[in-house]
KOLGU-4560 file (N, C-alpha, C; in nm, 3 decimals, padded with zeros to 5 digits):
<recs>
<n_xx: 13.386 n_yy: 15.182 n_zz: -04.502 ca_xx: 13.521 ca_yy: 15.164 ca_zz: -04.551 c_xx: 13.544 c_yy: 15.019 c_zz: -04.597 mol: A seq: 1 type: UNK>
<n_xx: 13.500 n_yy: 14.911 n_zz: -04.521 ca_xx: 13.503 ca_yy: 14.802 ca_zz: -04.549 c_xx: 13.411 c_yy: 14.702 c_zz: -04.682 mol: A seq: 2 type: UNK>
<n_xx: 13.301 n_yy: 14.803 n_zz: -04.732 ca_xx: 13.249 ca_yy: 14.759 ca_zz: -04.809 c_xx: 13.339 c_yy: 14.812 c_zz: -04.923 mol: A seq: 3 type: UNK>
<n_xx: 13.362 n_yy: 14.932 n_zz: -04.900 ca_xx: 13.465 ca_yy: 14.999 ca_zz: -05.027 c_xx: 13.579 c_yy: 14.863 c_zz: -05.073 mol: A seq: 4 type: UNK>
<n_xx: 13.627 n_yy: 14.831 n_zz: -04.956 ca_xx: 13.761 ca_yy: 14.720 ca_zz: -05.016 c_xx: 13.729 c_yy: 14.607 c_zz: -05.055 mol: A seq: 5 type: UNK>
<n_xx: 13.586 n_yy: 14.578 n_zz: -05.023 ca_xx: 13.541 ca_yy: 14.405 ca_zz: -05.015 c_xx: 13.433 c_yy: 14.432 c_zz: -05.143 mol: A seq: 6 type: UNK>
<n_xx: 13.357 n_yy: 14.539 n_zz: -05.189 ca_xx: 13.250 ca_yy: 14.547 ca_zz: -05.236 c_xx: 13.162 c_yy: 14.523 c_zz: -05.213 mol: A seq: 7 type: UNK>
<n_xx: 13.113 n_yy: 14.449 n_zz: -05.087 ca_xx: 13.029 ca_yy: 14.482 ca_zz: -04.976 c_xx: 13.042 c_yy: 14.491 c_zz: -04.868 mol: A seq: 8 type: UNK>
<n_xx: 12.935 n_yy: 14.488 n_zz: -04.777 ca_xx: 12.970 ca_yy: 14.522 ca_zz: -04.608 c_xx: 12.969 c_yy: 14.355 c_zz: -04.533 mol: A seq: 9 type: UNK>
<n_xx: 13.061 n_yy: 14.344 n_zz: -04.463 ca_xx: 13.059 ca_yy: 14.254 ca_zz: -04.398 c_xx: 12.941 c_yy: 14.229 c_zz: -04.295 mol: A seq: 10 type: UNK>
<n_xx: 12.882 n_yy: 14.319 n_zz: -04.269 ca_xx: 12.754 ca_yy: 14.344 ca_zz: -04.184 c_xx: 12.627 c_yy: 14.359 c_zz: -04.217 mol: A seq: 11 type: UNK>
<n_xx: 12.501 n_yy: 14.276 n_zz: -04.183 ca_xx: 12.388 ca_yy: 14.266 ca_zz: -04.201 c_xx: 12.342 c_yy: 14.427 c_zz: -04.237 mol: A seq: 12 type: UNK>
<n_xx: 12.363 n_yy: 14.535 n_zz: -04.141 ca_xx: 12.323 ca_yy: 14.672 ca_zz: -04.101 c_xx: 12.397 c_yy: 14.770 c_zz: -04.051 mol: A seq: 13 type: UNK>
<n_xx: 12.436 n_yy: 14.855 n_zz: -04.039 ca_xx: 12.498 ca_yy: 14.947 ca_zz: -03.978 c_xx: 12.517 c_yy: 14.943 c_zz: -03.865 mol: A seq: 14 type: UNK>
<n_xx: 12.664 n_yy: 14.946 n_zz: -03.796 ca_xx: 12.656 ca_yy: 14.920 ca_zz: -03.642 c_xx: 12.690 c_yy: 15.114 c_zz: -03.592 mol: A seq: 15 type: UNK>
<n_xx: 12.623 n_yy: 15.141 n_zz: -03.536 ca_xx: 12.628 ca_yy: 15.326 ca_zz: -03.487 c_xx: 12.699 c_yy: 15.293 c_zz: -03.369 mol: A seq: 16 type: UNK>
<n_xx: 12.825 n_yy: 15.299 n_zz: -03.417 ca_xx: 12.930 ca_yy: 15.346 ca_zz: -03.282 c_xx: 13.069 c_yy: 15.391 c_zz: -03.329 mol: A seq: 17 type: UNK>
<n_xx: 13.085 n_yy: 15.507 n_zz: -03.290 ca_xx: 13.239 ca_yy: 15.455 ca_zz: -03.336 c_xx: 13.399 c_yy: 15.427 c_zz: -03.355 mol: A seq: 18 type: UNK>
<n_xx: 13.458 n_yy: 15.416 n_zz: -03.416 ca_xx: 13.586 ca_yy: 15.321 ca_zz: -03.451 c_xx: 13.620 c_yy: 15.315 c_zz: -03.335 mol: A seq: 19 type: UNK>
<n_xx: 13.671 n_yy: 15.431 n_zz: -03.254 ca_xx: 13.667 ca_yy: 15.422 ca_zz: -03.062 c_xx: 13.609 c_yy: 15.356 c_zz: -02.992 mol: A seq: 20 type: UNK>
<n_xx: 13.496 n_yy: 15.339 n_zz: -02.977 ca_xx: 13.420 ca_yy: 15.304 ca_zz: -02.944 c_xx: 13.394 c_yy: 15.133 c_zz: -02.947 mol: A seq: 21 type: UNK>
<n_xx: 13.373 n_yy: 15.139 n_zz: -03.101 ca_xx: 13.379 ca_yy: 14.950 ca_zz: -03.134 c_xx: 13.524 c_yy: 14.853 c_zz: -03.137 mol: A seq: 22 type: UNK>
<n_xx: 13.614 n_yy: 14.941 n_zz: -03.101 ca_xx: 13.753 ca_yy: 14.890 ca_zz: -03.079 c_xx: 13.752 c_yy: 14.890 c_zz: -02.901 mol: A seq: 23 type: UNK>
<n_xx: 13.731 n_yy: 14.957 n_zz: -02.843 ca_xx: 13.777 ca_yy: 14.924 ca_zz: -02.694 c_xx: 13.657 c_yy: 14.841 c_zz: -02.674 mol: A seq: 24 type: UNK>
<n_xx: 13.522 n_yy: 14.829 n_zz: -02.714 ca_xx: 13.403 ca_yy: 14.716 ca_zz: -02.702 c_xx: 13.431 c_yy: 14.566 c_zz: -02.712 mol: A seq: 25 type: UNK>
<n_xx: 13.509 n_yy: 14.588 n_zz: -02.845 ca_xx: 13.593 ca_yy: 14.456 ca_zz: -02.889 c_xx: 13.727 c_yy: 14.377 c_zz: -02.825 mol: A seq: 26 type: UNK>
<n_xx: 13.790 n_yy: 14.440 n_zz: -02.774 ca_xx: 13.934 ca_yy: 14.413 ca_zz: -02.729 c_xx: 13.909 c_yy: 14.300 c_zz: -02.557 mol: A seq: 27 type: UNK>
<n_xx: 13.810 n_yy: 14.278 n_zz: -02.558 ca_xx: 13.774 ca_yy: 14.238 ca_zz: -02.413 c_xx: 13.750 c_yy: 14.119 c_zz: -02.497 mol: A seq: 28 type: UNK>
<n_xx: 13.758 n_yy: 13.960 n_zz: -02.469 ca_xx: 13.751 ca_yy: 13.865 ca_zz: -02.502 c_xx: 13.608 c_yy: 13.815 c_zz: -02.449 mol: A seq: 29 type: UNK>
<n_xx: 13.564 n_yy: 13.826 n_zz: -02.340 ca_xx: 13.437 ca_yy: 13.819 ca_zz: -02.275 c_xx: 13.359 c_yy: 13.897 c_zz: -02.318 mol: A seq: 30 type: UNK>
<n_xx: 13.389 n_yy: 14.048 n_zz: -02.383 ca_xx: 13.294 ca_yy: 14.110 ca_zz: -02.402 c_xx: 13.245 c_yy: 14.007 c_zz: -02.534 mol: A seq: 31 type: UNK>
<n_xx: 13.357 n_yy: 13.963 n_zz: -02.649 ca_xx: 13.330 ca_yy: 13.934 ca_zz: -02.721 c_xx: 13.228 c_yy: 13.785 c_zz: -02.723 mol: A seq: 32 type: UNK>
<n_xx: 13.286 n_yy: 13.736 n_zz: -02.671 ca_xx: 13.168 ca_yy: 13.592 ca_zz: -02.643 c_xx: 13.053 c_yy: 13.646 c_zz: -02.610 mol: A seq: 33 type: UNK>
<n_xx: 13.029 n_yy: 13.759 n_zz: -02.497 ca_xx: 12.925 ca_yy: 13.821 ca_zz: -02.476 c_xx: 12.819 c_yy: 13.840 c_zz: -02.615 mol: A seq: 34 type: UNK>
<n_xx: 12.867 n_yy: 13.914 n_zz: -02.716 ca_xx: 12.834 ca_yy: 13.974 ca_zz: -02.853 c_xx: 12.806 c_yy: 13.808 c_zz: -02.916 mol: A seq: 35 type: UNK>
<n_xx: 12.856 n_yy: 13.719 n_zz: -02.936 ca_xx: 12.821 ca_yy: 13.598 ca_zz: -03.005 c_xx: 12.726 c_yy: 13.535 c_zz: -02.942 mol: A seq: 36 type: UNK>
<n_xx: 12.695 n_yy: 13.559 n_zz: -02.785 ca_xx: 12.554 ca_yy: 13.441 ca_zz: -02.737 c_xx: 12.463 c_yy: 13.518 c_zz: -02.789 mol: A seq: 37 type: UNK>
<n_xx: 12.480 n_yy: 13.669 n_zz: -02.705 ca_xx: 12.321 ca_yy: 13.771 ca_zz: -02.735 c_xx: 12.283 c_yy: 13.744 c_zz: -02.902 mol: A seq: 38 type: UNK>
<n_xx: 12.412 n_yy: 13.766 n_zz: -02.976 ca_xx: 12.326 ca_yy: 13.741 ca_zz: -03.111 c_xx: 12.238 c_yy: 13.678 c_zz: -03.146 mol: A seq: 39 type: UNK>
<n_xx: 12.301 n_yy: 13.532 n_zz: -03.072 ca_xx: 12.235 ca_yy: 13.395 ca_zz: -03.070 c_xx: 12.055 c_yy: 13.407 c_zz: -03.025 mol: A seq: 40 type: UNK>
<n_xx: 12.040 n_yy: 13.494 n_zz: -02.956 ca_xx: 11.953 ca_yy: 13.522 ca_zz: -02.862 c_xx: 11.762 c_yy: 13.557 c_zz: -02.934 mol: A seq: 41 type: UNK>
<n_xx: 11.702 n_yy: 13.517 n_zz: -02.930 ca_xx: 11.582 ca_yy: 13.620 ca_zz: -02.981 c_xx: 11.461 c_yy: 13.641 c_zz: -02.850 mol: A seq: 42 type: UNK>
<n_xx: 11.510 n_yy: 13.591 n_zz: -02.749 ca_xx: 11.440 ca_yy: 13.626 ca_zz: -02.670 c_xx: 11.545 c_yy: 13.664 c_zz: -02.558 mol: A seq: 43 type: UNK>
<n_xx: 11.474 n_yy: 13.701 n_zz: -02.426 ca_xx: 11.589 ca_yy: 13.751 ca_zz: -02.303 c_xx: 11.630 c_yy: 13.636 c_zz: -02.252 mol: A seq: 44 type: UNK>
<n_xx: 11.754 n_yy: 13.632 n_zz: -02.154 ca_xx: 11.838 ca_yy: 13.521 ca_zz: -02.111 c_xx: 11.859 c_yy: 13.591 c_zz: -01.952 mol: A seq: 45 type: UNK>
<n_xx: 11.871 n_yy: 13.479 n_zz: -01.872 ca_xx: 11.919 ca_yy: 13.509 ca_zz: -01.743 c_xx: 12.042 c_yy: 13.592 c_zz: -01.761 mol: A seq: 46 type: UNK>
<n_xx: 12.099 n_yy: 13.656 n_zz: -01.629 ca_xx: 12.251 ca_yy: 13.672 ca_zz: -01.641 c_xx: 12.328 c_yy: 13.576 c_zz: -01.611 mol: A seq: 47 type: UNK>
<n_xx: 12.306 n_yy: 13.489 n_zz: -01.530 ca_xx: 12.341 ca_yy: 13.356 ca_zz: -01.480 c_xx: 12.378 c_yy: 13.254 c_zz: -01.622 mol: A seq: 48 type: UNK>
<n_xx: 12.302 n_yy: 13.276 n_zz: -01.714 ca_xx: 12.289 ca_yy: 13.197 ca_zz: -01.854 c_xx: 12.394 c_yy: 13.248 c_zz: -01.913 mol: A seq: 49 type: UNK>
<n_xx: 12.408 n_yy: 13.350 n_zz: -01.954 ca_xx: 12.544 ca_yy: 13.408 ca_zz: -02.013 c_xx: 12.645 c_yy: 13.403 c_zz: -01.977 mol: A seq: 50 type: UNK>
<n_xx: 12.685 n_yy: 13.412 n_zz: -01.815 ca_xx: 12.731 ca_yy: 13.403 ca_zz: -01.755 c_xx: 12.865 c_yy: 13.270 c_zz: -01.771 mol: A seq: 51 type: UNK>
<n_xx: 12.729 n_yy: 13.146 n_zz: -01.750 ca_xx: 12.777 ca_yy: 13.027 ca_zz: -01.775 c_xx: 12.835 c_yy: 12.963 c_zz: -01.891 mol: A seq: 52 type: UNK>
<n_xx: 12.768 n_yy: 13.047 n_zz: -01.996 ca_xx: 12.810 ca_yy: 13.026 ca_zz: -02.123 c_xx: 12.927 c_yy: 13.079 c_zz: -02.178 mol: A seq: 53 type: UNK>
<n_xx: 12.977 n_yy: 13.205 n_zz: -02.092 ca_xx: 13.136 ca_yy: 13.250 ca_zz: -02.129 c_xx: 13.210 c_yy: 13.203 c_zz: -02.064 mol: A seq: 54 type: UNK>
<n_xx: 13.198 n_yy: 13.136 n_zz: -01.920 ca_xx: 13.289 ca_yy: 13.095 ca_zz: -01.825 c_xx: 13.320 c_yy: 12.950 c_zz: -01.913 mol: A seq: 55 type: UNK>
<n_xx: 13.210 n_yy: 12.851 n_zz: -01.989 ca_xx: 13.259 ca_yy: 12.762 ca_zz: -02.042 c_xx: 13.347 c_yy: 12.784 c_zz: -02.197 mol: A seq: 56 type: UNK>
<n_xx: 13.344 n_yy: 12.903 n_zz: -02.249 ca_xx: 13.376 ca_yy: 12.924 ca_zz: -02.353 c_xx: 13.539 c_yy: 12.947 c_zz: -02.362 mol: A seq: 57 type: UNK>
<n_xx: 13.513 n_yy: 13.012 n_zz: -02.207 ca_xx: 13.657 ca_yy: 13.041 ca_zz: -02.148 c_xx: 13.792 c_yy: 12.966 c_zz: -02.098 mol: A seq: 58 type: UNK>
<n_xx: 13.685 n_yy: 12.908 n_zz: -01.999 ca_xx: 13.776 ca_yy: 12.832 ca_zz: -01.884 c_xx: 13.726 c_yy: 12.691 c_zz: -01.968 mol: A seq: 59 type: UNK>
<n_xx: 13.673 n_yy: 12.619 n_zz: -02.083 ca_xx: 13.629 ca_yy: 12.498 ca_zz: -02.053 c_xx: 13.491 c_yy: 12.439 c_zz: -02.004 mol: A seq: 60 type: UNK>
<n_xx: 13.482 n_yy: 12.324 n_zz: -02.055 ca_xx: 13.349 ca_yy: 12.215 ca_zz: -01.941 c_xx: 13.385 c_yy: 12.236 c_zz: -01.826 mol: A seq: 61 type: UNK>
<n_xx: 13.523 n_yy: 12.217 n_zz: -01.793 ca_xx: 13.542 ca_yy: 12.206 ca_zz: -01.617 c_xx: 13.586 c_yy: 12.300 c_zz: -01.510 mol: A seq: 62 type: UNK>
<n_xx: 13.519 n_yy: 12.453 n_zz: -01.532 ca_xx: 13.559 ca_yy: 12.548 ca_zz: -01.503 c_xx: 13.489 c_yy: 12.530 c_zz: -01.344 mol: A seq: 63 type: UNK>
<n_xx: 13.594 n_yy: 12.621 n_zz: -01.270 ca_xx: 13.546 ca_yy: 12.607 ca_zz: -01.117 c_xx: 13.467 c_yy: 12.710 c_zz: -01.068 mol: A seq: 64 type: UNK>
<n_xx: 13.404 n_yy: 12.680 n_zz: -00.953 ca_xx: 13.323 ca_yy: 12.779 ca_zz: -00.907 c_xx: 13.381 c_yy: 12.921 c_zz: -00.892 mol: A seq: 65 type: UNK>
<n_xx: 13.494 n_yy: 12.923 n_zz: -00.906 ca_xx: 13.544 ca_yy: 13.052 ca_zz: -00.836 c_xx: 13.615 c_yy: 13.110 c_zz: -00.975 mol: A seq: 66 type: UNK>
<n_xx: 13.641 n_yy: 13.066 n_zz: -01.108 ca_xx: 13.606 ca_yy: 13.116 ca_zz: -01.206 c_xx: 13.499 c_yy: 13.145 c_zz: -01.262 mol: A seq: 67 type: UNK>
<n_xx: 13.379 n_yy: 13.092 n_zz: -01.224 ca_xx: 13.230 ca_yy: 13.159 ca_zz: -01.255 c_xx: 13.201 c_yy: 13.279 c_zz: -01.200 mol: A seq: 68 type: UNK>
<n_xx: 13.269 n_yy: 13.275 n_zz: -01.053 ca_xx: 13.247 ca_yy: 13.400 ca_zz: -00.986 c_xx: 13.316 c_yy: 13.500 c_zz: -01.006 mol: A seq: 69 type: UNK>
<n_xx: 13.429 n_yy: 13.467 n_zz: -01.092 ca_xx: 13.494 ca_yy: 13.601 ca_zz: -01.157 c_xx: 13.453 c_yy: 13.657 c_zz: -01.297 mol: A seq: 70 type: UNK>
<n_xx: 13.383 n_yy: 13.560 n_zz: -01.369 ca_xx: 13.314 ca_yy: 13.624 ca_zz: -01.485 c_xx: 13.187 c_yy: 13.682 c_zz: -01.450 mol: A seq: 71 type: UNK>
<n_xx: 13.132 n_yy: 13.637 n_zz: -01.343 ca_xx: 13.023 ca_yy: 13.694 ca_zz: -01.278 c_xx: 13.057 c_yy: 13.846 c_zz: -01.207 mol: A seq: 72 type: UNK>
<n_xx: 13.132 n_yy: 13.876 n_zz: -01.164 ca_xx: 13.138 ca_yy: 13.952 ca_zz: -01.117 c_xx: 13.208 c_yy: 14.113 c_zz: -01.203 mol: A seq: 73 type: UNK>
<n_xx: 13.275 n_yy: 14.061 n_zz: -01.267 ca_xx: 13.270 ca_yy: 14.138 ca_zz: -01.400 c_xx: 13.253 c_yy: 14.171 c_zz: -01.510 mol: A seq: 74 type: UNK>
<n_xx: 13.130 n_yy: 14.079 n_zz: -01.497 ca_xx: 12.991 ca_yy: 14.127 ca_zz: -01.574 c_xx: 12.920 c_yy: 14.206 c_zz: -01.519 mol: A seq: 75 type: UNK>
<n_xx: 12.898 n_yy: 14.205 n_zz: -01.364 ca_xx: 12.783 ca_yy: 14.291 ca_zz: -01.296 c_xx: 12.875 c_yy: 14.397 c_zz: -01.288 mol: A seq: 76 type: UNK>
<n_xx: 12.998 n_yy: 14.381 n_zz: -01.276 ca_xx: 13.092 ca_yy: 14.555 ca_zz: -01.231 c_xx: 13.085 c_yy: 14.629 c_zz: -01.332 mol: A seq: 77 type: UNK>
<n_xx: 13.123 n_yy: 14.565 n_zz: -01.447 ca_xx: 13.171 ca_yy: 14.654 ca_zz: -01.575 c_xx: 13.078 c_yy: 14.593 c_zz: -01.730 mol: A seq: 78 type: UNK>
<n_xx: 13.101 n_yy: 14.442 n_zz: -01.748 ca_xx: 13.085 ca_yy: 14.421 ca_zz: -01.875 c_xx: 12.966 c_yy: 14.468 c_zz: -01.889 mol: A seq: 79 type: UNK>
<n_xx: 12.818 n_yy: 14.416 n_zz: -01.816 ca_xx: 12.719 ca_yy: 14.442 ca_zz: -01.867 c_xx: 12.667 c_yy: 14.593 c_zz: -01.910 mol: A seq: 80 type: UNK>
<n_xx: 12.785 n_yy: 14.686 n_zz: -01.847 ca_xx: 12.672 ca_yy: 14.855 ca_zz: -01.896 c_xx: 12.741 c_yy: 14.883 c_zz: -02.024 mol: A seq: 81 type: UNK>
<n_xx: 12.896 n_yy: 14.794 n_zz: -01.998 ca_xx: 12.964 ca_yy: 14.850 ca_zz: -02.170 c_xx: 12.865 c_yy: 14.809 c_zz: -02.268 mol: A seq: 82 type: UNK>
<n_xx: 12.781 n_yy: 14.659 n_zz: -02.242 ca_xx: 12.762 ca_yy: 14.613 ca_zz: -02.346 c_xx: 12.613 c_yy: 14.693 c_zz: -02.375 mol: A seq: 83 type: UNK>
<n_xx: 12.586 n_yy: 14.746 n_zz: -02.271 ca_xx: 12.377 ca_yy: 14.786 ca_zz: -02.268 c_xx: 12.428 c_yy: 14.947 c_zz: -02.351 mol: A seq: 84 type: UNK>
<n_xx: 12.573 n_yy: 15.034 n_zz: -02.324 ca_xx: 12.590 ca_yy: 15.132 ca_zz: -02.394 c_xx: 12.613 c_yy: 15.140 c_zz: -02.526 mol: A seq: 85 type: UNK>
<n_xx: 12.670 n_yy: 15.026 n_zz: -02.582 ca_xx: 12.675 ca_yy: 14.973 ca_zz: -02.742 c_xx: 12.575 c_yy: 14.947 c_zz: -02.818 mol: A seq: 86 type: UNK>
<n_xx: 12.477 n_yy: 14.897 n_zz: -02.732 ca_xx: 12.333 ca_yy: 14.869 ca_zz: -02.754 c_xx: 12.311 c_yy: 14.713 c_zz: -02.843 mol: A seq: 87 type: UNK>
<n_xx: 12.428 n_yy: 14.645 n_zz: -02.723 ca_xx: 12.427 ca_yy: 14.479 ca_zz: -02.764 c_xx: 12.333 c_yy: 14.414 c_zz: -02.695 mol: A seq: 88 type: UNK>
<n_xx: 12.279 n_yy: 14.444 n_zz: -02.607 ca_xx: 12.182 ca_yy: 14.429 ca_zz: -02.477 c_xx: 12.144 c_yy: 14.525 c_zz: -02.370 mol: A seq: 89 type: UNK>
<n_xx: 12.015 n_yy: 14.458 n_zz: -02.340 ca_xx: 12.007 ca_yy: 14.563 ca_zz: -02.220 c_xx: 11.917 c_yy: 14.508 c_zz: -02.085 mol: A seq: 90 type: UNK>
<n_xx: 11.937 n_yy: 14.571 n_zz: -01.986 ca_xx: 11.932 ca_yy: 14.508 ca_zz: -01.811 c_xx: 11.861 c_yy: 14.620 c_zz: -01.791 mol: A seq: 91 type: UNK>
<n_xx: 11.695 n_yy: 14.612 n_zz: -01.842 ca_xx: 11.611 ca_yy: 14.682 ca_zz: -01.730 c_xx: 11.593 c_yy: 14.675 c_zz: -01.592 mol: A seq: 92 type: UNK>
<n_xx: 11.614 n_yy: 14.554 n_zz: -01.573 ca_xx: 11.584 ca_yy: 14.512 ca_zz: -01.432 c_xx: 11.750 c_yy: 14.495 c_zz: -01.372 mol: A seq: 93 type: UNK>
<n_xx: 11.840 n_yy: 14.596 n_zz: -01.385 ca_xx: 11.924 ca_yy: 14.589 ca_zz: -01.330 c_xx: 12.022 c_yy: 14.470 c_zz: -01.394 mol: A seq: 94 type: UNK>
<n_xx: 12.165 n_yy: 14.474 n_zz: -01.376 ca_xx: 12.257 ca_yy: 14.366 ca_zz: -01.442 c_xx: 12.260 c_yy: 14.200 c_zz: -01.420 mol: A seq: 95 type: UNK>
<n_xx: 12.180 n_yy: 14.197 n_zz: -01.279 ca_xx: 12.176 ca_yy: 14.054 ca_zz: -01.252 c_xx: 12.073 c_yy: 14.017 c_zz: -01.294 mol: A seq: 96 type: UNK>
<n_xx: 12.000 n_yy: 14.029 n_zz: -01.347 ca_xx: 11.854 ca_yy: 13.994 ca_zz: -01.384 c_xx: 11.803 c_yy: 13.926 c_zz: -01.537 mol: A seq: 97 type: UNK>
<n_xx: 11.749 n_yy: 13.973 n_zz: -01.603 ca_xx: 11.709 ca_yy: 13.928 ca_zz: -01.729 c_xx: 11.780 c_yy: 14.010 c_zz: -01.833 mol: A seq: 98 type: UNK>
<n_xx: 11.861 n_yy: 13.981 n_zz: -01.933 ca_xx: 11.931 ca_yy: 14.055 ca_zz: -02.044 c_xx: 11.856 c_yy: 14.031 c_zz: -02.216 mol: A seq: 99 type: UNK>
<n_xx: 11.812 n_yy: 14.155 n_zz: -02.223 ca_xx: 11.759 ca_yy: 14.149 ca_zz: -02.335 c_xx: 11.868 c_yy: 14.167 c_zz: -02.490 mol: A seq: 100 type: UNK>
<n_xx: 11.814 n_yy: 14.082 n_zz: -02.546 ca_xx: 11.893 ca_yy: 14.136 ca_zz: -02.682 c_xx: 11.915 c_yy: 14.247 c_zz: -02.774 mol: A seq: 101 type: UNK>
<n_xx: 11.972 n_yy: 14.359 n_zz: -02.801 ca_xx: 11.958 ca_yy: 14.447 ca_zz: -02.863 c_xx: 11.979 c_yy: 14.473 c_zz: -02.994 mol: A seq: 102 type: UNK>
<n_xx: 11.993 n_yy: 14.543 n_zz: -03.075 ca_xx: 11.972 ca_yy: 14.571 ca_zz: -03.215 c_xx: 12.183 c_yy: 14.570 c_zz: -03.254 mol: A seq: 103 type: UNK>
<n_xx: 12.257 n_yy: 14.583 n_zz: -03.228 ca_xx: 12.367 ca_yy: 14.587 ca_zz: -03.280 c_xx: 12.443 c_yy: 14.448 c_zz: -03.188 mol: A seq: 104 type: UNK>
<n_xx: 12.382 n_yy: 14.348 n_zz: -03.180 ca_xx: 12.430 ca_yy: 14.212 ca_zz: -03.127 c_xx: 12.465 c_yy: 14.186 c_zz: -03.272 mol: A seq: 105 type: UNK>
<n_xx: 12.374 n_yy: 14.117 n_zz: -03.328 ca_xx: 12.386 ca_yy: 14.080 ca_zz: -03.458 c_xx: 12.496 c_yy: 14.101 c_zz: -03.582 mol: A seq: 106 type: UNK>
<n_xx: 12.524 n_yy: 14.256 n_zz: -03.597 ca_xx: 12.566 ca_yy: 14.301 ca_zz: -03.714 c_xx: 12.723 c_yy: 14.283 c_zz: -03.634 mol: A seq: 107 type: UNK>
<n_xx: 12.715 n_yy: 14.321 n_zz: -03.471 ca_xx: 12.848 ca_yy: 14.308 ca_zz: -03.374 c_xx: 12.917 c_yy: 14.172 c_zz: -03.439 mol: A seq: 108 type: UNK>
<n_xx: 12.819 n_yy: 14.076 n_zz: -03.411 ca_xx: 12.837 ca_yy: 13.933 ca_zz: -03.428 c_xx: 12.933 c_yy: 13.891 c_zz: -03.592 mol: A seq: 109 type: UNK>
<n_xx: 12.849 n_yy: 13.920 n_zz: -03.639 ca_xx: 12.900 ca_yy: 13.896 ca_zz: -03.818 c_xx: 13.012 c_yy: 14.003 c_zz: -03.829 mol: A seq: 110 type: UNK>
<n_xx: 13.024 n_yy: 14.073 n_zz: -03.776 ca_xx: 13.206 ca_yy: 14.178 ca_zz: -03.793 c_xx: 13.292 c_yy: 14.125 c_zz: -03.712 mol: A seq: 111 type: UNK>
<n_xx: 13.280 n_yy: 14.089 n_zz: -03.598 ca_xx: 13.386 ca_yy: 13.958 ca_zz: -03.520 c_xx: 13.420 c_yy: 13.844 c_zz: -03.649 mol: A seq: 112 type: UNK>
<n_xx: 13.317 n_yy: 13.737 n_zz: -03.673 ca_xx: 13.331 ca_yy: 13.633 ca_zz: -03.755 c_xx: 13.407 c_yy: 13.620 c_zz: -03.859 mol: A seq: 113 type: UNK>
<n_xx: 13.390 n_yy: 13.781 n_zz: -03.914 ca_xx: 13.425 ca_yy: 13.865 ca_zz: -04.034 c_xx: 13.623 c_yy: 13.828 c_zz: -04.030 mol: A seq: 114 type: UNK>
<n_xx: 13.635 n_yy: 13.921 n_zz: -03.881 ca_xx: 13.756 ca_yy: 13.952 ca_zz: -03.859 c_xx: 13.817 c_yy: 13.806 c_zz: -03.853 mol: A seq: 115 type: UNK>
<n_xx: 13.726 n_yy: 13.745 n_zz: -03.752 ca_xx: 13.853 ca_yy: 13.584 ca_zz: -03.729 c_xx: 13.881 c_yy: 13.538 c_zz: -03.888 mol: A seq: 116 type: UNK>
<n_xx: 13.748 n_yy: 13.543 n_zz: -03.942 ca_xx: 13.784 ca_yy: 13.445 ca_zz: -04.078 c_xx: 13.898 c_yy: 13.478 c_zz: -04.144 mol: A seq: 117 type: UNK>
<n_xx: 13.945 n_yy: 13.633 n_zz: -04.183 ca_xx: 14.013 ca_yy: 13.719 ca_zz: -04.241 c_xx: 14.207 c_yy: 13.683 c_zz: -04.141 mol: A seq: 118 type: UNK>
<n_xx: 14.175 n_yy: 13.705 n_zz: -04.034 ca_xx: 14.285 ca_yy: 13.642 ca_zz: -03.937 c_xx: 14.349 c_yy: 13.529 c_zz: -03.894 mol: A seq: 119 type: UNK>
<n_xx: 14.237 n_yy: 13.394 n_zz: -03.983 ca_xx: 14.342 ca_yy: 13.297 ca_zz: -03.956 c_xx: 14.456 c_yy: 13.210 c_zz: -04.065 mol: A seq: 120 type: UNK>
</recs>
């Protein structure tokens, strides 16, 4: 639909999910930082690494321990299986462990960018 109005696609590739789907994925602000590191990503990352990287994205350089432990902890409750079911990443070894990058990080990534640019 979006290439129809723009004359092309805002996206590298096809993201297979949908409009349901990539709207409640999106609406989480963490999920979304989530979607901009993994992109970043070409190899796997701690969870601890991501972790740290949304809590600063979030809260700041000077975020406290006990805001780490709340992005931590809902990452291991919830964020990480939304994001391994979208197929932005994925936690073979379970959610605390090593997070691999998946195939719709990327195209996720450039349709966020898409949207802010268009929104400010």
């Amino acid at each position: 639909m979006l290439s129809r109005l723009l004359g092309s696609s805002p996206v590298s590739k096809p993201i297979a999910l949908s409009a349901d789907e990539l709207f409640n994925l999106c609406r989480v602000e963490r999920r979304r930082h989530a979607i901009f590191i993994m992109s970043e990503m070409e190899t796997p990352i701690q969870m601890r690494t991501l972790v740290d990287e949304v809590t600063a994205r979030e809260f700041g350089p000077n975020a406290t321990s006990n805001q780490r432990t709340t992005v931590y902890t809902t990452f291991y409750q919830q964020h990480v299986s939304v994001l391994e079911d979208a197929n932005v990443l994925s936690a073979p070894d379970g959610p605390s462990r090593m997070l691999h990058p998946e195939e719709n990080a990327e195209p996720l990534a450039e349709l966020l960018s898409f949207v802010e640019d268009v929104s400010e």
